[in-house]
Biopython code that builds the backbone (N, CA, C, O; Angstrom):
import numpy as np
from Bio.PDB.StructureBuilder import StructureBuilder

atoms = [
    (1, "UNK", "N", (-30.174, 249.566, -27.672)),
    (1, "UNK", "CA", (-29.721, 250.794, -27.047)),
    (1, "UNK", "C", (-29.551, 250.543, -25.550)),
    (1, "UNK", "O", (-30.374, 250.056, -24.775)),
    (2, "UNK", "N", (-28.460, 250.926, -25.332)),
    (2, "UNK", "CA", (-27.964, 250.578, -23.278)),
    (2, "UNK", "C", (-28.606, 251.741, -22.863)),
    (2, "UNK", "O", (-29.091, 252.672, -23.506)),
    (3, "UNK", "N", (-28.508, 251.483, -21.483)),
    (3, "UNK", "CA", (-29.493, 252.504, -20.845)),
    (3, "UNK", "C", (-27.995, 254.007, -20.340)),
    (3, "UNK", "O", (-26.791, 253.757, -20.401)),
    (4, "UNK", "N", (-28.414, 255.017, -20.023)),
    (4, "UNK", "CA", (-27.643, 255.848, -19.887)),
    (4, "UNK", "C", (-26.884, 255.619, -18.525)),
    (4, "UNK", "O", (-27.437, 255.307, -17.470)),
    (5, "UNK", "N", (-25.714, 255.793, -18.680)),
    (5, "UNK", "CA", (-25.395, 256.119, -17.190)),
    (5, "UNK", "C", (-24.947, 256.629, -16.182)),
    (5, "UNK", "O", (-23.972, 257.374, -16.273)),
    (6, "UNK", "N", (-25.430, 256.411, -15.186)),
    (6, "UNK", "CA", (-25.699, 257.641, -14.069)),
    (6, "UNK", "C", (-23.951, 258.685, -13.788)),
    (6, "UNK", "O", (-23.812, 259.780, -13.244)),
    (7, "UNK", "N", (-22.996, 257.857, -14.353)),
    (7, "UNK", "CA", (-21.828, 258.866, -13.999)),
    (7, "UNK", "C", (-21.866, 259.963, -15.033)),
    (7, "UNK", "O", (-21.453, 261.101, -14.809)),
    (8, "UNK", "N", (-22.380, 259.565, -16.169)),
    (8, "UNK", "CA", (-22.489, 261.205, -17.189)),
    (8, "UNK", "C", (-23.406, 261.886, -16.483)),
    (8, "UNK", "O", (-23.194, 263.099, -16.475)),
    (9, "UNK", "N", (-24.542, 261.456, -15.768)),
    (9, "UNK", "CA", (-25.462, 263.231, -15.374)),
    (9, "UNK", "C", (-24.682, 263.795, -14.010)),
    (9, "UNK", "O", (-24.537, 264.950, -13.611)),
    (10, "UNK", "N", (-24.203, 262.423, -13.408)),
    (10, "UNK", "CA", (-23.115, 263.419, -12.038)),
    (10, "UNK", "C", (-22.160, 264.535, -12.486)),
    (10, "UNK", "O", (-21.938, 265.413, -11.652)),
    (11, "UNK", "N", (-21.363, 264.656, -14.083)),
    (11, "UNK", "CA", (-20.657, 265.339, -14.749)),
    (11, "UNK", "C", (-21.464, 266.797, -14.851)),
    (11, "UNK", "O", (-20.791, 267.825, -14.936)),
    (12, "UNK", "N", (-22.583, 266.848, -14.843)),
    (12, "UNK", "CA", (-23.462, 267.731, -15.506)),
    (12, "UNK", "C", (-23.596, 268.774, -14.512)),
    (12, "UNK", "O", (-23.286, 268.528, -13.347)),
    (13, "UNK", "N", (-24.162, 270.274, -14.961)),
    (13, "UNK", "CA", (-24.151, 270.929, -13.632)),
    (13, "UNK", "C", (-25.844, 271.083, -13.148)),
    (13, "UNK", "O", (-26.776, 270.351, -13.482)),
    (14, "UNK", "N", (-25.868, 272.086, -12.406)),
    (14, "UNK", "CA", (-27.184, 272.119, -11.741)),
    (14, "UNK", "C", (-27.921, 272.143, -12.797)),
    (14, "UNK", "O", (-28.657, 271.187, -13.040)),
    (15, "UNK", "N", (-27.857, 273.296, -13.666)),
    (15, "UNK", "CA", (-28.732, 274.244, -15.033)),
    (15, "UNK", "C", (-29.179, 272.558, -15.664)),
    (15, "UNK", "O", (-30.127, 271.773, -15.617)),
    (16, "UNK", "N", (-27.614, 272.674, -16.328)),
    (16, "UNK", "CA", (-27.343, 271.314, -17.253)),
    (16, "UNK", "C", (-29.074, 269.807, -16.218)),
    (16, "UNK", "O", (-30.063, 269.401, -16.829)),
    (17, "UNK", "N", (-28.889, 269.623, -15.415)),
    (17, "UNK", "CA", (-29.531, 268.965, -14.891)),
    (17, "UNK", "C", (-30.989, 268.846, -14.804)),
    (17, "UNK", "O", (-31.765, 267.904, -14.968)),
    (18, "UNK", "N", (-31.174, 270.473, -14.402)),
    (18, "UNK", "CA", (-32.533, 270.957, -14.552)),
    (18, "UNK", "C", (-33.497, 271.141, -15.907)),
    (18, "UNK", "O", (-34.726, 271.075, -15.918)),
    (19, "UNK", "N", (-32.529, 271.413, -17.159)),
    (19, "UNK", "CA", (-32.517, 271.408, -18.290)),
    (19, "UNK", "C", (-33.364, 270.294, -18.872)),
    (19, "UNK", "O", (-34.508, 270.352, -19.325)),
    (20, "UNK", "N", (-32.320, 269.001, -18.725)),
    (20, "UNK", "CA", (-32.352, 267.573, -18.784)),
    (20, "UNK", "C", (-33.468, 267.216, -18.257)),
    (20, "UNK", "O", (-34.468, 267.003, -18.941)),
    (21, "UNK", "N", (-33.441, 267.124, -17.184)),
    (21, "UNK", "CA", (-35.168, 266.857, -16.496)),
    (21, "UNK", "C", (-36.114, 267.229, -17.406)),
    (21, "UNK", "O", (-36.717, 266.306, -17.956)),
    (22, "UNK", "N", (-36.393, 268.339, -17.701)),
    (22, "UNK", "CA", (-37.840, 269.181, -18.462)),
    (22, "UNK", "C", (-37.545, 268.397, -20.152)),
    (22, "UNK", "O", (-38.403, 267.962, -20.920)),
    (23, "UNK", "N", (-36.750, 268.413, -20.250)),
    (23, "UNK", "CA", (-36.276, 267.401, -21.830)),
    (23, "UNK", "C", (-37.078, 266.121, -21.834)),
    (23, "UNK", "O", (-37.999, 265.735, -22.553)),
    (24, "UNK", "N", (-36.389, 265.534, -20.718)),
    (24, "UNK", "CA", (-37.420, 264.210, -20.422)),
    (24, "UNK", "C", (-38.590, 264.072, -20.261)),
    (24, "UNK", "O", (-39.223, 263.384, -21.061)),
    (25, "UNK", "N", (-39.141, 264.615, -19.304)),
    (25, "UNK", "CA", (-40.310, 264.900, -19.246)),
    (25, "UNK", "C", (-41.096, 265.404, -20.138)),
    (25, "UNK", "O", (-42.303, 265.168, -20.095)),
    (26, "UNK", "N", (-40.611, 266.090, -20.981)),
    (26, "UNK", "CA", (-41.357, 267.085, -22.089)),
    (26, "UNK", "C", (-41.540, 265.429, -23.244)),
    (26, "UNK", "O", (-42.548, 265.162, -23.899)),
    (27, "UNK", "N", (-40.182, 264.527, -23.175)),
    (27, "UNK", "CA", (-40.520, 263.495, -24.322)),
    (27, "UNK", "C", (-41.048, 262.744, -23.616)),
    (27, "UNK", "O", (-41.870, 262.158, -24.320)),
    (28, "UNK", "N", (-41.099, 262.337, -22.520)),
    (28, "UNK", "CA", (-41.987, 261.207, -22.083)),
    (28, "UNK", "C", (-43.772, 262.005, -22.500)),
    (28, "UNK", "O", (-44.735, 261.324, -22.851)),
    (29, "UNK", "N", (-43.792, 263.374, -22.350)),
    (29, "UNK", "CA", (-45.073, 263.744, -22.940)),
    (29, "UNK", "C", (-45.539, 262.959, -24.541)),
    (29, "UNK", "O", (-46.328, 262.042, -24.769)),
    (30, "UNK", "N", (-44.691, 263.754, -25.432)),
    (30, "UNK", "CA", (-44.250, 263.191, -26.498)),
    (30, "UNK", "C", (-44.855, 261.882, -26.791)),
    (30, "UNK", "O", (-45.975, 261.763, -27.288)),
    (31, "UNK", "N", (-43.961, 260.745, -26.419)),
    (31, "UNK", "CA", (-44.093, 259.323, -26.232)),
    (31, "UNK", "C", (-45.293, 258.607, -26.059)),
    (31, "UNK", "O", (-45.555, 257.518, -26.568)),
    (32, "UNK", "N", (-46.244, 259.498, -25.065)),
    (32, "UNK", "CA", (-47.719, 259.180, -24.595)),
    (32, "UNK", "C", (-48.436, 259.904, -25.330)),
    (32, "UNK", "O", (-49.584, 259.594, -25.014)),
    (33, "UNK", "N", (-48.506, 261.053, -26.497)),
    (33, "UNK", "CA", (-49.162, 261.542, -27.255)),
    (33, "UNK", "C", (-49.202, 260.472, -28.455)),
    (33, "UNK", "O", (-50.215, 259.972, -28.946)),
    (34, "UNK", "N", (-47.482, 260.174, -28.914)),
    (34, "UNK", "CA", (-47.291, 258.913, -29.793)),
    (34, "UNK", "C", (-48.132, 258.035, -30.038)),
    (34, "UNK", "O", (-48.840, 257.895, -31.035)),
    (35, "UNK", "N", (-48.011, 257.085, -28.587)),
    (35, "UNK", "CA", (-48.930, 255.650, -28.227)),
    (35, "UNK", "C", (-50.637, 255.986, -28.181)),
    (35, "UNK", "O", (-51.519, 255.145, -28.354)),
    (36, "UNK", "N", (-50.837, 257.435, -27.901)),
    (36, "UNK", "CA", (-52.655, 257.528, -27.556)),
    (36, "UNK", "C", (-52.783, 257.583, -29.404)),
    (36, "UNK", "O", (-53.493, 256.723, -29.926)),
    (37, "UNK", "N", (-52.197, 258.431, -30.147)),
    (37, "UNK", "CA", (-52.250, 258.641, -31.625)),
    (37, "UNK", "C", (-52.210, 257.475, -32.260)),
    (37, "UNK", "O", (-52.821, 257.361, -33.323)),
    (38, "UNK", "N", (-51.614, 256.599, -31.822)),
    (38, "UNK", "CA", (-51.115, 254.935, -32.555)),
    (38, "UNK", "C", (-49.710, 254.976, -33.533)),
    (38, "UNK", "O", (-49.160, 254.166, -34.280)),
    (39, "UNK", "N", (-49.395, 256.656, -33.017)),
    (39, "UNK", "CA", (-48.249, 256.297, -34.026)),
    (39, "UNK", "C", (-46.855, 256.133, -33.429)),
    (39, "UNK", "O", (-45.922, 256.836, -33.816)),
    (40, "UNK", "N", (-46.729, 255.280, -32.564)),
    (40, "UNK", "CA", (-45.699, 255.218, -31.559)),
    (40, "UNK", "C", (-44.580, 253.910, -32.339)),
    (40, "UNK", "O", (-45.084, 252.788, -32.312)),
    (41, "UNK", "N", (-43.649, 253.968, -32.771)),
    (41, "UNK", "CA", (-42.919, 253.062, -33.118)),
    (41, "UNK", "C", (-41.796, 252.342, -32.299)),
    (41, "UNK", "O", (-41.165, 251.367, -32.706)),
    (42, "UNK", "N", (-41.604, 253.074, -30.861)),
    (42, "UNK", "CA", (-40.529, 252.708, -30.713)),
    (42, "UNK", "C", (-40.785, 252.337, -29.234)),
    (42, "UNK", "O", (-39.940, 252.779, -28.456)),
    (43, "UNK", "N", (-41.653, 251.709, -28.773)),
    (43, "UNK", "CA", (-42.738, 251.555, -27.209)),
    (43, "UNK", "C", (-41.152, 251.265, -26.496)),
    (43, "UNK", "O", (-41.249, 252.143, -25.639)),
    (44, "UNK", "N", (-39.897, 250.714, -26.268)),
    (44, "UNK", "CA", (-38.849, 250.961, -25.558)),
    (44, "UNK", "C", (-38.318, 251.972, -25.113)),
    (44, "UNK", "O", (-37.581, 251.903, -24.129)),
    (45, "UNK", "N", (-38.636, 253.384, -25.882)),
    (45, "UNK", "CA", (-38.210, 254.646, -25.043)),
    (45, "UNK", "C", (-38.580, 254.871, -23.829)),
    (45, "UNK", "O", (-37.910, 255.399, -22.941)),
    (46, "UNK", "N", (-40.287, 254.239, -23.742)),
    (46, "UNK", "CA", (-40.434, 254.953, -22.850)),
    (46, "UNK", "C", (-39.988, 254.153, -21.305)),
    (46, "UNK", "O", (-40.404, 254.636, -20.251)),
    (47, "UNK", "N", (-39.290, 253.153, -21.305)),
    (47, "UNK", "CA", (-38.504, 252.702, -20.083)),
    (47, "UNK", "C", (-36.801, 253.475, -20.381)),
    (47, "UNK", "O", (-36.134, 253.808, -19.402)),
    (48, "UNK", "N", (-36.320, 253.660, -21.651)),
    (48, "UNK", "CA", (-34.961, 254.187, -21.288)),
    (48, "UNK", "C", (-35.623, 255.742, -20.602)),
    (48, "UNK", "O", (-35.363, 256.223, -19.500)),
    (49, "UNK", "N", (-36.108, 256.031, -21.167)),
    (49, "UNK", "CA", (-36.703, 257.997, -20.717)),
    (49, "UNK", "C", (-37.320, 257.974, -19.438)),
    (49, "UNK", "O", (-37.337, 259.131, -19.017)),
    (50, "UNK", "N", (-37.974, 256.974, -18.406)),
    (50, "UNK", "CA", (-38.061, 257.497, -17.319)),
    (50, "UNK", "C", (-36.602, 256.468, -16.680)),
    (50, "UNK", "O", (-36.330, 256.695, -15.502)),
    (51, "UNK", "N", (-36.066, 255.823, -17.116)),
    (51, "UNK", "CA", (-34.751, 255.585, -16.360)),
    (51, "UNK", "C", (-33.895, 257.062, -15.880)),
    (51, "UNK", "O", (-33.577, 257.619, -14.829)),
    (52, "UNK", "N", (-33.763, 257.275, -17.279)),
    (52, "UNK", "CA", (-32.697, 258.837, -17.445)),
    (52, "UNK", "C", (-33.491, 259.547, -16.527)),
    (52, "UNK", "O", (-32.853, 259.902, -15.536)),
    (53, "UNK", "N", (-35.198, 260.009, -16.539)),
    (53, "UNK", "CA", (-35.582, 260.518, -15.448)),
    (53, "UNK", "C", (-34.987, 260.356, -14.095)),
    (53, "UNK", "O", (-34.374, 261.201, -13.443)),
    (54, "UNK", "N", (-35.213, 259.377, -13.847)),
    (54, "UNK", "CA", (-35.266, 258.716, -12.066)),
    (54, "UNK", "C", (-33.550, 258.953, -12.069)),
    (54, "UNK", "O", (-33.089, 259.854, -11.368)),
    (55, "UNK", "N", (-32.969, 258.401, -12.600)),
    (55, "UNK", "CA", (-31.278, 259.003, -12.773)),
    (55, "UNK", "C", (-30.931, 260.815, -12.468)),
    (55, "UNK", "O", (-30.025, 261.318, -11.804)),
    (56, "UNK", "N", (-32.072, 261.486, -13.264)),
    (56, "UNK", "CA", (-31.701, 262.977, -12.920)),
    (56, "UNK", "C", (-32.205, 263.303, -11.729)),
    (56, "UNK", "O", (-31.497, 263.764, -10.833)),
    (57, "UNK", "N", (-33.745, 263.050, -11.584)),
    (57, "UNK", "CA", (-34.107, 263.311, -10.291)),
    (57, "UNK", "C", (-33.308, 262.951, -8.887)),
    (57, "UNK", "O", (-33.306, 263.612, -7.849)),
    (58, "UNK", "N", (-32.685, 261.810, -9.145)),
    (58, "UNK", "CA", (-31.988, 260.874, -7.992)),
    (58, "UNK", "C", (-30.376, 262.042, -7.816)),
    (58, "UNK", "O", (-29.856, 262.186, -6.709)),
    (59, "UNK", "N", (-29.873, 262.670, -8.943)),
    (59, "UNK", "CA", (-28.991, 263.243, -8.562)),
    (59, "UNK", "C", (-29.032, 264.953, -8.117)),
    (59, "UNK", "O", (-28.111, 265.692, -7.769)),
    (60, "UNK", "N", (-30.726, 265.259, -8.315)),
    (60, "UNK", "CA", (-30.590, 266.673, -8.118)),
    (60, "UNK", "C", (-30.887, 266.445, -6.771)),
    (60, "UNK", "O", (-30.461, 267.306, -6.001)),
    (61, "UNK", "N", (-31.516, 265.499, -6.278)),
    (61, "UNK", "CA", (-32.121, 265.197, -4.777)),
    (61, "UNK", "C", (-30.690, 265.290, -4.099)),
    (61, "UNK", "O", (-30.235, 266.220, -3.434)),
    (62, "UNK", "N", (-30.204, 264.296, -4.381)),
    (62, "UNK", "CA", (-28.534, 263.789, -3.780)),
    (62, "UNK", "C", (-27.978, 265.685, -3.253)),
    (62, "UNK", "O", (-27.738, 266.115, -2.125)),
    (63, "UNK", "N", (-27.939, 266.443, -4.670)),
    (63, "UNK", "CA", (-27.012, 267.977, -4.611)),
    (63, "UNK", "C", (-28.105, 268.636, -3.746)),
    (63, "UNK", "O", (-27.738, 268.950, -2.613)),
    (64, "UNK", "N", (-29.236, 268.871, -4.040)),
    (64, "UNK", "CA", (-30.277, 269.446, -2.513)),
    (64, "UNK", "C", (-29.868, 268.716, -0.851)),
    (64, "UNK", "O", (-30.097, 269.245, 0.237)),
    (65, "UNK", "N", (-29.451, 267.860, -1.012)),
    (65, "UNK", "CA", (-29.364, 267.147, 0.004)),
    (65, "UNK", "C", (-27.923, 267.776, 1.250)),
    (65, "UNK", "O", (-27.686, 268.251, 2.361)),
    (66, "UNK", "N", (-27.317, 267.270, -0.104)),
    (66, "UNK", "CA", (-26.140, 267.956, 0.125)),
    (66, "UNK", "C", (-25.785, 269.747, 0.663)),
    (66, "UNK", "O", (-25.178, 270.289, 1.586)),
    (67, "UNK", "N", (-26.385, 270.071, -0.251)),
    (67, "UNK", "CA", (-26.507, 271.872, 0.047)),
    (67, "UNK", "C", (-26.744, 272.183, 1.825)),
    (67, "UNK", "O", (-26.209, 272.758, 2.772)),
    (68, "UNK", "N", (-28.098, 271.243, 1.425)),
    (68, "UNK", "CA", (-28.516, 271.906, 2.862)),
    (68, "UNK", "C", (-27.886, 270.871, 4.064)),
    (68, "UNK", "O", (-28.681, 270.905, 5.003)),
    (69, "UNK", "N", (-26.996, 270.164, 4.304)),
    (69, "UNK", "CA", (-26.628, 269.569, 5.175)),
    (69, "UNK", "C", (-25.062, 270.276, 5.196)),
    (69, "UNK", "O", (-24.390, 269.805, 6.114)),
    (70, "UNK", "N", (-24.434, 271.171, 4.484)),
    (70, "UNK", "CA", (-23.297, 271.811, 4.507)),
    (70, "UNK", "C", (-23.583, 272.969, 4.859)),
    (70, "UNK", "O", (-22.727, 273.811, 5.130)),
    (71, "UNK", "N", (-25.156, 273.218, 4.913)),
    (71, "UNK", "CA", (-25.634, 274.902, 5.725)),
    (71, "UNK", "C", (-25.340, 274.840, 6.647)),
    (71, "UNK", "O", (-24.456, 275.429, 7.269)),
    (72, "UNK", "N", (-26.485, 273.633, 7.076)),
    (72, "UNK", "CA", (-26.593, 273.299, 8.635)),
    (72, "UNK", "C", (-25.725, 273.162, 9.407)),
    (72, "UNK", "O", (-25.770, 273.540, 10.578)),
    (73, "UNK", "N", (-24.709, 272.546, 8.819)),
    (73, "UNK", "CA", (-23.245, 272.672, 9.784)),
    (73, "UNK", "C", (-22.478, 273.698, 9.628)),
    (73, "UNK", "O", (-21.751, 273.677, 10.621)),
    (74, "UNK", "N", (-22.053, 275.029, 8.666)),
    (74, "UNK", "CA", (-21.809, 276.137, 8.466)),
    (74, "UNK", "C", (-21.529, 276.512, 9.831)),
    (74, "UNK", "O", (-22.434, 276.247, 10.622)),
    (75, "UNK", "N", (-20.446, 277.090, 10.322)),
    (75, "UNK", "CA", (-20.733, 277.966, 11.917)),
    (75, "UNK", "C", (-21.894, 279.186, 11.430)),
    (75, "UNK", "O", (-22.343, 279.233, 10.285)),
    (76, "UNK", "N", (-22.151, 279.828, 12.163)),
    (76, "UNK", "CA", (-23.027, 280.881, 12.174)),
    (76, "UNK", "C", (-22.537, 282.138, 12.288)),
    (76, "UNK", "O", (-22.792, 282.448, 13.452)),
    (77, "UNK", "N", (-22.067, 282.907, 11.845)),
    (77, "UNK", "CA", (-21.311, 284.187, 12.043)),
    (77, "UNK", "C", (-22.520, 284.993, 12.637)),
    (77, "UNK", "O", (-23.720, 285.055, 12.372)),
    (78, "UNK", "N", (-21.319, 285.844, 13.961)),
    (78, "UNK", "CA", (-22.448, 286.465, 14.520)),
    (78, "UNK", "C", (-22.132, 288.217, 14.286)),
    (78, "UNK", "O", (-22.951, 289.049, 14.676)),
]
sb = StructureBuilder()
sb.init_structure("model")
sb.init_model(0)
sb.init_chain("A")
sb.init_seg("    ")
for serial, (resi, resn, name, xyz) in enumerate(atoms, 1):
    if name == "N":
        sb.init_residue(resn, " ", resi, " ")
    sb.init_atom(name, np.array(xyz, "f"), 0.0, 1.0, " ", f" {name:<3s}", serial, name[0])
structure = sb.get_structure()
């Protein structure tokens, strides 16, 4: 399995993004309940699932980033 990549979550919107995140996170829970239980079969998810993490996080940071550096320069209506 290839790892996901980062131009499909740039496609995605904020929701879509935020969504995705808690997905991951919720299976990387998952994954570590798996492995503590012993019934984990597939110990490679859990590097594709925090990839896709660090991939979503890295692009909601990027759009926060963004937001507020298009405020800041905004004129100021008075």
């Amino acid at each position: 399995m290839a790892f996901p990549k980062v131009a499909e979550v740039r496609k995605l919107s904020d929701e879509e993004i935020a969504e995705a995140i808690m997905a991951a996170k919720r299976k990387l829970f998952d994954l570590r309940f798996q492995q503590a239980t012993r019934r984990l079969e597939k110990s490679h998810e859990f590097k594709h699932t925090r990839h896709r993490l660090a991939q979503l996080l890295t692009i909601e940071h990027e759009r926060k980033l963004i937001a507020a550096k298009e405020k800041a320069v905004a004129p100021k209506e008075e």
